[in-house]
C-alpha positions in Angstrom: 16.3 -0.5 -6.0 19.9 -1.7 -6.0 20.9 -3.0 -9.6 21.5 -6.3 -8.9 17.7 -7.1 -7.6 16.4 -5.9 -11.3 18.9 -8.7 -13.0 17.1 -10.9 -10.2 13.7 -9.8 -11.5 14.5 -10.1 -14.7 16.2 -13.5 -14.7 12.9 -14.7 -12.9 10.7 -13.5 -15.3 12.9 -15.1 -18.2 12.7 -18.1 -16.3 9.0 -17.8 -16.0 9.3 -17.7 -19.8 11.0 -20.4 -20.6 9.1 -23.0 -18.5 5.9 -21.5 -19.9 7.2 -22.1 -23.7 8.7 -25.5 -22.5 4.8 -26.5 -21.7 3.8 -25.1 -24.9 6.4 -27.4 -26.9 5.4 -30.3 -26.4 8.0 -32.4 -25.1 10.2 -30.4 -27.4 8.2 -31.2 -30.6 7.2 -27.5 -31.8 9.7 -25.8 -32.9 9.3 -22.0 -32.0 8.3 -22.8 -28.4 11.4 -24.8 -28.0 13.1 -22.3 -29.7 12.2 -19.9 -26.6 12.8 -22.7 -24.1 16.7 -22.7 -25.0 17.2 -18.6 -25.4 15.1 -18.1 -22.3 16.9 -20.3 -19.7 20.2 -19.2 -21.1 19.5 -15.2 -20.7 18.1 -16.0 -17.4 21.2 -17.7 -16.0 23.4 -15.0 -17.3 20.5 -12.4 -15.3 21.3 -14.9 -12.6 25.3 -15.1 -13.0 25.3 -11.1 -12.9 23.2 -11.2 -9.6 25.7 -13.5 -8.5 28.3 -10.9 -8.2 26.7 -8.8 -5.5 24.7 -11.6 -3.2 24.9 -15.2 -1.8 24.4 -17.8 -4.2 21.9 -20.0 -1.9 20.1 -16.8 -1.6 19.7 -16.0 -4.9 18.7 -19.7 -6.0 16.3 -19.0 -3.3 14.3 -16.5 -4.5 15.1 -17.5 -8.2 13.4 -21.0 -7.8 10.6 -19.8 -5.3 9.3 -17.0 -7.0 9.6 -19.5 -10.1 8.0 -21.7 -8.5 4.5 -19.4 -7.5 4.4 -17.5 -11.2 4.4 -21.0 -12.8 1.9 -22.1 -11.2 0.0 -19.0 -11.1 0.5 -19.6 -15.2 -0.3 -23.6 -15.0 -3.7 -22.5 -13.4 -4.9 -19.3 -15.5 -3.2 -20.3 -19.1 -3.1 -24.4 -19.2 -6.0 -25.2 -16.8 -4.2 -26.9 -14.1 -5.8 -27.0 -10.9 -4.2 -26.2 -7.5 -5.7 -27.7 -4.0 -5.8 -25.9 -1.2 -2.0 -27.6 0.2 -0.5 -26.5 -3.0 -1.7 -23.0 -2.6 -0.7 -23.2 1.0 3.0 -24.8 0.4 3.2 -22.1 -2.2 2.1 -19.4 0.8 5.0 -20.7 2.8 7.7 -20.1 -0.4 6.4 -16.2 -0.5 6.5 -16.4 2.9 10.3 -17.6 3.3 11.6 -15.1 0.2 10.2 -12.4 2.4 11.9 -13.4 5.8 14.9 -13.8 3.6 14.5 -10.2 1.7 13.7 -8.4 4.9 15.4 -9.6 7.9 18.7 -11.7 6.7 21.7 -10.0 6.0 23.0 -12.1 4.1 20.4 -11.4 1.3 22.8 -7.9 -0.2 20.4 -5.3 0.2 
């Protein structure tokens, strides 16, 4: 797996991170969480920034939000409780769907 779709990984799953703490804080009212918040969004655009070196940035926002997008709420639903209908689940079918059209058939995704 080329190096630059590991930083994209990673800076997903920090991502991930960070919007799962910024849940947990509160509105920014506990301290650790938000703590978290701040260090994880900033090492996950710099994970990001590096990706940006070797592929598109449309692309990489791409997969970057969308894959954001399906492990939050994945996270929202197992963790916090929040319920998804059957559209969201759908609409979030349709993300996975597009990152994978993108990944395997565009050329512009630098792979």
């Amino acid at each position: 797996m080329p190096v630059h779709y590991i930083y994209l990984i990673i800076a997903v799953a920090a991502e991930t991170i960070g919007t799962t703490a910024l849940q947990a804080s509160q509105q920014f009212s506990k301290l650790l969480p938000s703590i978290i918040v701040l260090f994880a969004y900033g090492f996950s655009f710099y994970m990001m920034g590096l990706t940006l070196k070797h592929m598109p940035v449309g692309i990489v926002y791409a997969i970057w939000s969308g894959l954001g997008i399906v492990f939050i709420a994945a996270i929202g639903y197992l963790v916090f409780r929040q319920s998804l209908d059957l559209p969201a689940v759908f609409g979030m079918g349709l993300i996975i769907t597009g990152i994978l059209v993108i990944h395997l058939f565009s050329k512009s995704s630098g792979h």
